[in-house]
BASE-677916 format. One line per field, with one value per atom (N, C-alpha, C): x, y, z; residue number from 1; atom name. Coordinates in nm, 3 decimals. Example, Ala and Ser with C-alpha at 12.3 -4.5 7.8 and 13.67 -1.06 7.14 Angstrom:
residues 2
X <- 1.319|1.230|1.320|1.285|1.367|1.290
Y <- -0.569|-0.450|-0.330|-0.225|-0.106|0.003
Z <- 0.780|0.780|0.780|0.708|0.714|0.787
num <- 1|1|1|2|2|2
atomo <- N|CA|C|N|CA|C
end
This chain:
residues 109
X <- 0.642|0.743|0.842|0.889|1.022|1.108|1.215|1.330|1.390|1.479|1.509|1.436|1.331|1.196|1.175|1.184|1.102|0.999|0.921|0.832|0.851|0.838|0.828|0.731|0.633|0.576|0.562|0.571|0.628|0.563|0.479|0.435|0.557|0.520|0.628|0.590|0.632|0.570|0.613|0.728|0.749|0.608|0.607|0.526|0.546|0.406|0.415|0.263|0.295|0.209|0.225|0.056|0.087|-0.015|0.080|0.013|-0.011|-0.092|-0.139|-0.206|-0.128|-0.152|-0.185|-0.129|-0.128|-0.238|-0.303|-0.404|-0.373|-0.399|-0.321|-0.425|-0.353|-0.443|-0.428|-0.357|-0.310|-0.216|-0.223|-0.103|-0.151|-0.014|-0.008|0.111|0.093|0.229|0.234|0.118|0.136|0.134|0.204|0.204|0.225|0.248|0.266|0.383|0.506|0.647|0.600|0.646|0.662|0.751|0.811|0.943|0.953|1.055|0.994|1.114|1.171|1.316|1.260|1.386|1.386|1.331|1.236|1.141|1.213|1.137|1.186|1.071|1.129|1.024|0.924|0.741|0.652|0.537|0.530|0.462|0.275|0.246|0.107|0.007|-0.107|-0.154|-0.291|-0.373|-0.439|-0.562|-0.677|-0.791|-0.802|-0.803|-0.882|-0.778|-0.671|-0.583|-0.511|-0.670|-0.639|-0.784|-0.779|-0.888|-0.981|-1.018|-1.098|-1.214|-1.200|-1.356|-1.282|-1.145|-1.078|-1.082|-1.056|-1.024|-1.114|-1.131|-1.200|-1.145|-1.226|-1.181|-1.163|-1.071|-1.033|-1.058|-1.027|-1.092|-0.944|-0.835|-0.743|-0.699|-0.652|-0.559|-0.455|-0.359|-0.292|-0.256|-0.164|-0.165|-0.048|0.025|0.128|0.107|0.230|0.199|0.203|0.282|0.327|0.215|0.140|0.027|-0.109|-0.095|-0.249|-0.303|-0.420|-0.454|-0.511|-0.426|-0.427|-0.565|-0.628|-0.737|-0.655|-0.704|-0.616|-0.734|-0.679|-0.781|-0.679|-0.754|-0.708|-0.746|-0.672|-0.702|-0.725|-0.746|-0.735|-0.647|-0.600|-0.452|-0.354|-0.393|-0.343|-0.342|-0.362|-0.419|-0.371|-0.452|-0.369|-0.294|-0.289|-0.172|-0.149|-0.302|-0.312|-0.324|-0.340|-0.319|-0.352|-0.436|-0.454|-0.488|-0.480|-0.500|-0.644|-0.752|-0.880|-0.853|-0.833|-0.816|-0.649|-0.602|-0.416|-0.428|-0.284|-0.279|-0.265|-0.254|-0.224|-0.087|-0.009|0.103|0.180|0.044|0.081|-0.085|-0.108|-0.306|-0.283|-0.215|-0.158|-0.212|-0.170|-0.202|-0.292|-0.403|-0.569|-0.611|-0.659|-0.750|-0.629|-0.501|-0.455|-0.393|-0.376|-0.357|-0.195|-0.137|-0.037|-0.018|0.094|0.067|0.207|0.172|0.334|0.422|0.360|0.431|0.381|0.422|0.449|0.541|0.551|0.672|0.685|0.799|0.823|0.889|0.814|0.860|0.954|1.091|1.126|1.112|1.022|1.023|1.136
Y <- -1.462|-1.438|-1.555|-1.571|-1.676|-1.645|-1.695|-1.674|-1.573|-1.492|-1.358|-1.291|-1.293|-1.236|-1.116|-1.004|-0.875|-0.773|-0.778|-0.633|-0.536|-0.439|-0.287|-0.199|-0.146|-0.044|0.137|0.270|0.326|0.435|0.550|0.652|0.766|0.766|0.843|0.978|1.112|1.156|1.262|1.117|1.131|1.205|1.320|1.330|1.216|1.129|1.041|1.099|1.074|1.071|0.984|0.942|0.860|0.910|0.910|0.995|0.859|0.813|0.766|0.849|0.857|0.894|1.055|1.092|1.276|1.303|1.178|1.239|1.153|1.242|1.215|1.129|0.998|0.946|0.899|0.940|0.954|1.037|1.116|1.217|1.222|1.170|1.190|1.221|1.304|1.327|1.240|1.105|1.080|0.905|0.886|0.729|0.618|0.503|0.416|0.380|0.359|0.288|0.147|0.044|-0.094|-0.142|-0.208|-0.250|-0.412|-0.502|-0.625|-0.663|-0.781|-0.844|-0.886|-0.839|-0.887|-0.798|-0.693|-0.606|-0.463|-0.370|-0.273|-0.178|-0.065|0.015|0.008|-0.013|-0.001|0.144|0.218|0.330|0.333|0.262|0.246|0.381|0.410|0.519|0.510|0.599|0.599|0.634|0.541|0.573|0.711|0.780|0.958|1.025|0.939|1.058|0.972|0.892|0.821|0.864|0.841|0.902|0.700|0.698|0.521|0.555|0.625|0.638|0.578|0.604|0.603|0.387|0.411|0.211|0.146|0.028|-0.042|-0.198|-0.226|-0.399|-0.481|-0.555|-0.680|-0.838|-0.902|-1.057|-1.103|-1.041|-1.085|-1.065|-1.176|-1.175|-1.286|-1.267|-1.324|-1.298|-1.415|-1.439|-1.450|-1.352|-1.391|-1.426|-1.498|-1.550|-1.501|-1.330|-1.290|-1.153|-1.115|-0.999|-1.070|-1.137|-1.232|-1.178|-1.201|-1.219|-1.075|-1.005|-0.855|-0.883|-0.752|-0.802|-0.656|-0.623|-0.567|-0.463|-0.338|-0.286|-0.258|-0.202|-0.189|-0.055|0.012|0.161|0.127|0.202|0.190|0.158|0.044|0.009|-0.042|-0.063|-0.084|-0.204|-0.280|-0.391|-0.442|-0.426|-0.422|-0.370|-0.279|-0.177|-0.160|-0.172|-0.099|-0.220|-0.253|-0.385|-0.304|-0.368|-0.309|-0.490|-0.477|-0.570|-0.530|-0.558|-0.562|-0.627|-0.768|-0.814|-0.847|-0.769|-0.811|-0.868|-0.949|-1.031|-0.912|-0.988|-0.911|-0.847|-0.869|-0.789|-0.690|-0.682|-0.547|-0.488|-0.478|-0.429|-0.317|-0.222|-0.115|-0.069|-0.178|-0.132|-0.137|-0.215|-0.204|-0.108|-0.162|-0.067|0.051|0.026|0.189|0.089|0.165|0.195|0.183|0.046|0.061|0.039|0.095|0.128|0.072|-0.007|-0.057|0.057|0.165|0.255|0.386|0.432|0.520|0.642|0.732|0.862|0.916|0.921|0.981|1.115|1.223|1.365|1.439|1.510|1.577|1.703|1.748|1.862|2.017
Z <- 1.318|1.217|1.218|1.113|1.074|1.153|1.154|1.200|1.131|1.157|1.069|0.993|0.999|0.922|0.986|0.946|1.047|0.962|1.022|0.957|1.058|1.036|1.139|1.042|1.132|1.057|1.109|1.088|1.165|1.062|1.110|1.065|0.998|0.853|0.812|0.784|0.688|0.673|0.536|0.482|0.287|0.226|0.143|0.056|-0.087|-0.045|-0.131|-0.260|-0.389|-0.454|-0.587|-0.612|-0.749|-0.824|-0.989|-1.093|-1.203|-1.288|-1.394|-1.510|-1.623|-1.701|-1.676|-1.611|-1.608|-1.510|-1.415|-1.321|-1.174|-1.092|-0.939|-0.871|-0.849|-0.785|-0.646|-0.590|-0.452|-0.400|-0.322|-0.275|-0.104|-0.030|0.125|0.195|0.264|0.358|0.518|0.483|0.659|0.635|0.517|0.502|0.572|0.605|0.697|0.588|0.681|0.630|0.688|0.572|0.622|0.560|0.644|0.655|0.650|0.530|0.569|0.478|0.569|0.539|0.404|0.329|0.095|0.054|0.087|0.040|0.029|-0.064|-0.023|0.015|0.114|0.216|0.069|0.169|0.076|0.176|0.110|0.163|0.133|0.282|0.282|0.300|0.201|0.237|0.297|0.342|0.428|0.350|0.341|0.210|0.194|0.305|0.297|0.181|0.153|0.040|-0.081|-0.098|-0.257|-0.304|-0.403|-0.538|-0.530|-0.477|-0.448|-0.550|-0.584|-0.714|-0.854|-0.857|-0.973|-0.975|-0.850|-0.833|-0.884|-0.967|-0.985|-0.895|-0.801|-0.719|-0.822|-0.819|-0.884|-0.814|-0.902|-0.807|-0.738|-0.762|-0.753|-0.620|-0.497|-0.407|-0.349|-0.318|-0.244|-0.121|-0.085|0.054|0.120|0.198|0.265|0.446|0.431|0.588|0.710|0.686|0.773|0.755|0.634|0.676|0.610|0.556|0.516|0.395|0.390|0.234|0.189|0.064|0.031|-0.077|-0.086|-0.233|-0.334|-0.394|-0.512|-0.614|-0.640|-0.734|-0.876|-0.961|-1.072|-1.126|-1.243|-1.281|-1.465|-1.539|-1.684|-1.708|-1.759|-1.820|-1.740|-1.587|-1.508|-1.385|-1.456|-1.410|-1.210|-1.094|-1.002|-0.930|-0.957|-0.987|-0.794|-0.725|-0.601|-0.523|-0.342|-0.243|-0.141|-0.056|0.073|0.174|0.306|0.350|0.430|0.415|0.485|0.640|0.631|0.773|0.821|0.842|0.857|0.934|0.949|1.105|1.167|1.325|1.442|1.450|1.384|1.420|1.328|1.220|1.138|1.140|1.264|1.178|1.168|1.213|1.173|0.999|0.884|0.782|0.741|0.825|0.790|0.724|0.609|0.482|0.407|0.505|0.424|0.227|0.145|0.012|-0.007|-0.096|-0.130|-0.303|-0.324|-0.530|-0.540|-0.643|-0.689|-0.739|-0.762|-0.851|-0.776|-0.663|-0.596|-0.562|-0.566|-0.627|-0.444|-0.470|-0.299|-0.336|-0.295|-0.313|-0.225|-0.279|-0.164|-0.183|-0.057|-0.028|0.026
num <- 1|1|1|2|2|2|3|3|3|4|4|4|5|5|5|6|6|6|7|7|7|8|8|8|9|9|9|10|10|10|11|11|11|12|12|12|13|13|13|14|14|14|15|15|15|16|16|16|17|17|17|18|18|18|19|19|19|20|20|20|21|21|21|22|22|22|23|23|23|24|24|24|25|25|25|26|26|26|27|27|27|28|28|28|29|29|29|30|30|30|31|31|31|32|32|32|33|33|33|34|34|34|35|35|35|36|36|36|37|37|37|38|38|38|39|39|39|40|40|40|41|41|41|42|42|42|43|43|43|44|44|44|45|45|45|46|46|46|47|47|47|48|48|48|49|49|49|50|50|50|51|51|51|52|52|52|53|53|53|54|54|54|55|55|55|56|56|56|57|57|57|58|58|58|59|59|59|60|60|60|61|61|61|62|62|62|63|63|63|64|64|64|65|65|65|66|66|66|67|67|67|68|68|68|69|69|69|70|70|70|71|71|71|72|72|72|73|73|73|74|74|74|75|75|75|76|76|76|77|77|77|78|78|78|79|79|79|80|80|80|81|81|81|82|82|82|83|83|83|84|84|84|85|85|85|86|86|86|87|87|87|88|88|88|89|89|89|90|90|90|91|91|91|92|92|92|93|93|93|94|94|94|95|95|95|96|96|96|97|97|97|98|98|98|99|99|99|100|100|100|101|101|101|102|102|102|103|103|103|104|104|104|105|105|105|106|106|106|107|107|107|108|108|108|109|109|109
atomo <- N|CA|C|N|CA|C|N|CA|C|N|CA|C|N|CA|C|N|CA|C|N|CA|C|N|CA|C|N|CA|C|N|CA|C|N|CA|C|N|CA|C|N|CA|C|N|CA|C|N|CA|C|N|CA|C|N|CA|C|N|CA|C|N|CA|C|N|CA|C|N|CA|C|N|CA|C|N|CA|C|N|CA|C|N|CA|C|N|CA|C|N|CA|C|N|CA|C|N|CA|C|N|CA|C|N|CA|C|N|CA|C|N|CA|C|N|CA|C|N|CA|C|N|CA|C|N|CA|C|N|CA|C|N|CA|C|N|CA|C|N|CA|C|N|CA|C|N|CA|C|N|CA|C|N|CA|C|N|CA|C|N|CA|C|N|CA|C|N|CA|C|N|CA|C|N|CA|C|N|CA|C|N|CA|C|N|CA|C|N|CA|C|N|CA|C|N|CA|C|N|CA|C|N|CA|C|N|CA|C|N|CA|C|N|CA|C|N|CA|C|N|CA|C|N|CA|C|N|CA|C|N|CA|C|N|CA|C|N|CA|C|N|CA|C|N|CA|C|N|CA|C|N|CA|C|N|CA|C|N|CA|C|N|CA|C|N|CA|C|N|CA|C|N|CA|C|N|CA|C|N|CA|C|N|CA|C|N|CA|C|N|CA|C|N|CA|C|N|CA|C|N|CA|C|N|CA|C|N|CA|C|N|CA|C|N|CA|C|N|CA|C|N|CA|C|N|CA|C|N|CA|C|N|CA|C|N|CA|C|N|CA|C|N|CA|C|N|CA|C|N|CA|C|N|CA|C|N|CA|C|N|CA|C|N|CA|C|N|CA|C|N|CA|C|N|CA|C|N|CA|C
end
């Protein structure tokens, strides 16, 4: 990490769910919080409680320095919409394979 740079990642257990167009395509109560200086909390989910049939893979990824290179799926109309990191570095593998949505609803129960 940079200098003042921090990630933390830390089992939460927000009911998170995401809806497109009136159909649920992810709902979890055991998300991974990640935490990362400029960012705001991004709530990673865990494949077993996203709808991955709905995903279509995209060619699209980028690359940060501090979790490495994300690949990206897409929904109808939604270009991208979803990021997961396949090979993270070492000091977040923690989020390996889990499911993050730019547009994520955090429920309170």
């Amino acid at each position: 990490m940079s200098q003042g740079h921090r990630i933390t990642i830390e089992q939460g257990t927000d009911h998170v769910r995401v809806v497109r167009d009136g159909q649920v395509v992810a709902e979890s109560r055991r998300p991974l919080l990640l935490r990362e200086t400029g960012y705001p909390v991004r709530h990673y989910l865990p494949p077993e409680d996203v709808r991955t049939d709905l995903l279509t893979p995209s060619a699209t990824t980028t690359y940060c320095p501090f979790k490495g290179t994300a690949s990206y799926w897409s929904l109808p109309g939604a270009d991208d919409l979803v990021w997961a990191y396949p090979e993270p570095k070492p000091g977040v593998a923690g989020i390996k394979d889990h499911f993050c949505f730019f547009e994520a609803e955090v429920l309170e129960d």
